[in-house]
C-alpha positions in Angstrom: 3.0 10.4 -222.0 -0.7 10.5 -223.1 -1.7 10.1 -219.3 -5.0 8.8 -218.2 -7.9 8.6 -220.8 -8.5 6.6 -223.6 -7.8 6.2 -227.5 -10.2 4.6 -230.2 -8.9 1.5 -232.0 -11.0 0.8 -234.8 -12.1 -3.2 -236.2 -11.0 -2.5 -239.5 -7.3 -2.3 -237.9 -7.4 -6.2 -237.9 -8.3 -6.5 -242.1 -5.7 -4.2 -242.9 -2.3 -5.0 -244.7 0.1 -3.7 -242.0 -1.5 -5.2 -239.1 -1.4 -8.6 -240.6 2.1 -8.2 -241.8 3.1 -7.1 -238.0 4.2 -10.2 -235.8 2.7 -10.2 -231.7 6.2 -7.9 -231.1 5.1 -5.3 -233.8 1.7 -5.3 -232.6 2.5 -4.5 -229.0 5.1 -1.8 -229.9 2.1 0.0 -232.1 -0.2 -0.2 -229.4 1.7 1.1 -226.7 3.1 3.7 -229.2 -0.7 4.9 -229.7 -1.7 4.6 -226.0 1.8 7.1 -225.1 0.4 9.9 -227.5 -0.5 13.0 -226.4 -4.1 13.9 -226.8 -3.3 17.8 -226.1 -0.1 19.7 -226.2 2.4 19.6 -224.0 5.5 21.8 -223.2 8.5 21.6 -221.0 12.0 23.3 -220.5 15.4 21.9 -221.3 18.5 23.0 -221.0 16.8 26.7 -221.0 14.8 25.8 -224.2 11.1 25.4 -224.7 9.9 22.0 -226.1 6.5 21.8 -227.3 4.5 18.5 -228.5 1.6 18.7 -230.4 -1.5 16.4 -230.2 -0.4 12.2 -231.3 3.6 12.7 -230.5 5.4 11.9 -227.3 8.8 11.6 -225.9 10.1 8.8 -225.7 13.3 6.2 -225.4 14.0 3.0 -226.6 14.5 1.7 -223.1 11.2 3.4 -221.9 9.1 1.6 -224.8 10.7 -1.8 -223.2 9.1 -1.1 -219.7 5.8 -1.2 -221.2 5.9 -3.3 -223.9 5.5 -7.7 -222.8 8.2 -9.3 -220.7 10.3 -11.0 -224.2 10.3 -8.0 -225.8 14.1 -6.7 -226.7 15.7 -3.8 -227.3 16.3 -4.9 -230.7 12.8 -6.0 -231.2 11.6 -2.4 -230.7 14.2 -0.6 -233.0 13.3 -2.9 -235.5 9.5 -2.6 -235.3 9.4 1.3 -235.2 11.5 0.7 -238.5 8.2 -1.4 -239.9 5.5 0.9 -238.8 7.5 4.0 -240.1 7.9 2.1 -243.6 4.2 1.8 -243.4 3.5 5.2 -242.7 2.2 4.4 -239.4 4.4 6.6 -237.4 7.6 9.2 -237.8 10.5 8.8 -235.8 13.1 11.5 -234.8 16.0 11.4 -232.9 16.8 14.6 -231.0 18.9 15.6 -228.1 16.1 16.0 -226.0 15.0 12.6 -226.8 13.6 10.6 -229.1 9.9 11.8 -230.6 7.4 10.2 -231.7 4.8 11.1 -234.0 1.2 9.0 -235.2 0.1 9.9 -238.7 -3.3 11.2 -238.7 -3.6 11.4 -235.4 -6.1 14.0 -235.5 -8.1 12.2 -237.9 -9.1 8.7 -236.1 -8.9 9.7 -232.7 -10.3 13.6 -232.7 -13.6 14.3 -231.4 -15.7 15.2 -234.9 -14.8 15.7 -238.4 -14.5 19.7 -237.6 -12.3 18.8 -234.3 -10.1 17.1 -236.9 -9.9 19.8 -239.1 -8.9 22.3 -236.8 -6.5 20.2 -234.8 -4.6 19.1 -238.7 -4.2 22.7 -239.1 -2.9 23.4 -235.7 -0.6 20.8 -235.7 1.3 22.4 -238.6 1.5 25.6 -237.2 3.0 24.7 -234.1 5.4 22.1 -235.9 6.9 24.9 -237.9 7.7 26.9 -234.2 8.7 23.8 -232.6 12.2 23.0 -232.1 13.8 22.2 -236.0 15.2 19.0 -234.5 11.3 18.0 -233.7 9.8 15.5 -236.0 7.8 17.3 -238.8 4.4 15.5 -239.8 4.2 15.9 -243.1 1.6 13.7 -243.3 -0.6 15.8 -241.0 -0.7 19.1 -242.7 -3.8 20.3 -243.8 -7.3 19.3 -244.8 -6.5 19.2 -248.0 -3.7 16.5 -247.3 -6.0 14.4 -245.2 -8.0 13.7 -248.1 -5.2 12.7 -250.2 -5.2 9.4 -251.0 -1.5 8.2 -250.3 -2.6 9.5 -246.6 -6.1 7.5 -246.0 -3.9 4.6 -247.1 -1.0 5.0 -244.9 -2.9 5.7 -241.6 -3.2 3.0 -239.0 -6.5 1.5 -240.7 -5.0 1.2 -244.2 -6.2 -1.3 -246.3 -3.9 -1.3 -249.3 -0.6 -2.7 -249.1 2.4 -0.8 -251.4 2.5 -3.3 -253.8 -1.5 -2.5 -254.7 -0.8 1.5 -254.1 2.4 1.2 -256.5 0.2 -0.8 -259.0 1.9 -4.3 -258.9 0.1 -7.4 -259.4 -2.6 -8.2 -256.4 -0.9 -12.1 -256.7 3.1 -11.7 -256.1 4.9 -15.0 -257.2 5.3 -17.3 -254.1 8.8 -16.5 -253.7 7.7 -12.9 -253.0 5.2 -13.5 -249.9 5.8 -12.6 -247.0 5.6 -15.4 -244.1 4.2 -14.8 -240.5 5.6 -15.4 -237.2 6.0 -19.3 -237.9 7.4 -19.0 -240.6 4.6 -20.1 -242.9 3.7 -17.9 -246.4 1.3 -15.7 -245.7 -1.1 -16.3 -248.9 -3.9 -14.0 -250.3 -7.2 -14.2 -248.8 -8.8 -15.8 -251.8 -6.2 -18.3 -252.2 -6.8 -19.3 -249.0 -10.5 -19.4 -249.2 -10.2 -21.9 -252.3 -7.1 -23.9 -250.3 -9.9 -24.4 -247.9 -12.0 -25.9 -250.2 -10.2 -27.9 -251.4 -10.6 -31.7 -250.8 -8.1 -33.0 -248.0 -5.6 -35.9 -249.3 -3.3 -38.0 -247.5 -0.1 -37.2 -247.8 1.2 -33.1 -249.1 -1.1 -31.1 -250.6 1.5 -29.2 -251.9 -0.1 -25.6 -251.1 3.1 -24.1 -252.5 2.7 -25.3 -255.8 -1.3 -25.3 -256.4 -0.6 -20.9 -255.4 1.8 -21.1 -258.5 -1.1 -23.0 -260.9 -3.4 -20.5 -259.3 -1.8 -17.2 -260.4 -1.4 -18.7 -263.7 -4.5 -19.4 -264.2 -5.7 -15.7 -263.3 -3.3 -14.4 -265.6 -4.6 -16.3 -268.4 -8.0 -14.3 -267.2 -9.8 -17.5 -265.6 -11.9 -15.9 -262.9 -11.6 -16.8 -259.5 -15.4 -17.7 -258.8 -14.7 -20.6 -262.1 -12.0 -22.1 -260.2 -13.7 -22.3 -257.4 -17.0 -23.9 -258.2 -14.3 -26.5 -259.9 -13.1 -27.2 -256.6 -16.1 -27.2 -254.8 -17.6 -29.7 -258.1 -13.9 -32.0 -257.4 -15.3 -31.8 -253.7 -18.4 -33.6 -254.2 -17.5 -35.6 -256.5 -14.3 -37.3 -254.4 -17.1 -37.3 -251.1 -19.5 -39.3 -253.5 -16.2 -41.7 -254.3 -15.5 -41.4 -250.6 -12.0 -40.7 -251.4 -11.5 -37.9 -249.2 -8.1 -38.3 -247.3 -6.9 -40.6 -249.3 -4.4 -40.8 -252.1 -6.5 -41.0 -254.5 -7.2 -37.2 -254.1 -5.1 -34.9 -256.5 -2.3 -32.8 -255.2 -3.9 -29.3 -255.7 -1.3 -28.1 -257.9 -2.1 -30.9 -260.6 -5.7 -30.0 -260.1 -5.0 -26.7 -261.0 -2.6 -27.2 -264.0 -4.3 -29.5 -265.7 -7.1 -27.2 -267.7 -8.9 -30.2 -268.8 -9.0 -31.1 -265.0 -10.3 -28.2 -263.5 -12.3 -26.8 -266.6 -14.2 -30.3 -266.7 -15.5 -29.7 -262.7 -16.0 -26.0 -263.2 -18.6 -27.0 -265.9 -20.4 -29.9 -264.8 -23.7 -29.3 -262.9 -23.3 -31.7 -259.5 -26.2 -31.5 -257.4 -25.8 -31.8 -253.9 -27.5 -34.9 -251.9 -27.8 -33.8 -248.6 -24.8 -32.0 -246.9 -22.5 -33.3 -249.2 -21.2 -36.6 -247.1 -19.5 -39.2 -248.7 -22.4 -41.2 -250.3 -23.4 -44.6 -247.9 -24.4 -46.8 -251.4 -22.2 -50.0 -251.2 -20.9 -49.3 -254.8 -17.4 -51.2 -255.3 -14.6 -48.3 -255.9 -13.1 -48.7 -259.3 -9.8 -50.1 -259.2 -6.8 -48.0 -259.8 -3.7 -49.3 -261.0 -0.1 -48.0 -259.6 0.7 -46.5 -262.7 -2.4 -44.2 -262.4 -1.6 -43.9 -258.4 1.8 -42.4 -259.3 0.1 -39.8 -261.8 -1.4 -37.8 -258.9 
């Protein structure tokens, strides 16, 4: 165990693709994984054999990880979530009769002292991994200066911010039935999918957010910019404040907003101007009727 001390946990963690696609369980299981690792070597004997650990691996069990990690956290839970942080290149994970080990990728890179502490402590680690025990993880990650700048390693460390499907060269907007979904069991959307959700004028009744993503990826594929579809939006926005139809029916589902081009293209060019914060306009201007034919459009 890394003993008494301290390891950096950088900000950018929290923007990267594998910590948001970790649930609370994963999360904890990373931490406690980075606050066991050794920060120096270590040796002991067993069974009349030296066993060494270099610098970011420990020793561990399953049932040991359990005693530190929250209350509701299983045995399964664990096993499964060393299985997602190895996938992500977070972490190796050997089995060996002396116990399990566990090894950080680029270890020496985030939490060494300086750039040149780094170096020499990549280098090391390689060394001593190819004396170590052969049933002792081996880093591959971690070999060499030249490795660390490689880029499949700066986007597998802990701080990565590329997911596999942008590293392999797929398309940045998977079709819905591809997202992943969070801890309640929602879809976890892009960011700027999201951000023009957001926008979006409130209705009563669904939204259907599930549908409007769909419209959404078809119109970036047909090479409509993001920023155009969202000053349409934010155009629709005003415009339903100035009708004060916001959270009303009368408000488009998103997903017919978005499919319709002469919908959405019509906002994304007009020129509204702003009175004020945007608030639903106070004139006393009668709404024009809508007939149920027209109702059952939107």
């Amino acid at each position: 165990m890394g003993g008494d001390g301290w390891v950096k946990l950088y900000r950018k963690t929290m923007k990267s693709d594998m910590y948001r696609n970790l649930n609370a369980v994963q999360r904890d299981v990373m931490i406690n994984c980075l606050m066991r690792a050794n920060h120096s070597p270590k040796k002991w004997e067993w069974k009349g054999e030296i066993i060494e650990l270099n610098p970011g691996q420990f020793k561990t069990s399953l049932a040991s990880l359990k005693e530190v990690c929250a209350k509701d956290v299983s045995t399964q839970n664990i096993r499964t979530a060393l299985k997602k942080l190895e996938k992500w290149d977070f972490l190796t994970n050997k089995s060996t009769k002396s116990g399990r080990i566990i090894t950080i990728v680029n270890w020496g890179k985030y939490q060494g002292k300086d750039n040149e502490t780094n170096k020499a402590t990549n280098k090391q680690v390689t060394k001593n991994q190819q004396r170590t025990n052969k049933e002792l993880t081996t880093n591959k990650n971690v070999k060499n200066d030249k490795n660390v700048k490689n880029d499949k390693n700066s986007s597998s460390n802990s701080c990565s911010d590329k997911s596999p499907n942008e590293k392999s060269g797929k398309e940045k907007y998977p079709p819905k039935s591809k997202l992943k979904r969070n801890s309640a069991g929602h879809r976890d959307y892009p960011d700027k999918y999201e951000e023009l959700y957001q926008a979006y004028p409130k209705r009563e009744g669904s939204a259907n957010k599930a549908g409007g993503y769909e419209k959404f990826r078809a119109r970036l594929n047909e090479g409509i910019s993001y920023e155009k579809l969202l000053k349409g939006v934010e155009n629709y926005y005003i415009d339903q404040s100035r009708q004060r139809n916001l959270n009303t029916k009368y408000v488009m589902q998103i997903s017919k907003f978005l499919g319709a081009k002469d919908i959405w293209l019509e906002y994304a060019e007009k020129d509204m101007k702003t009175k004020g914060n945007s608030k639903p306009s106070t004139d006393k201007k009668e709404r024009p009727k809508i007939s149920d034919r027209e109702i059952r459009r939107f």
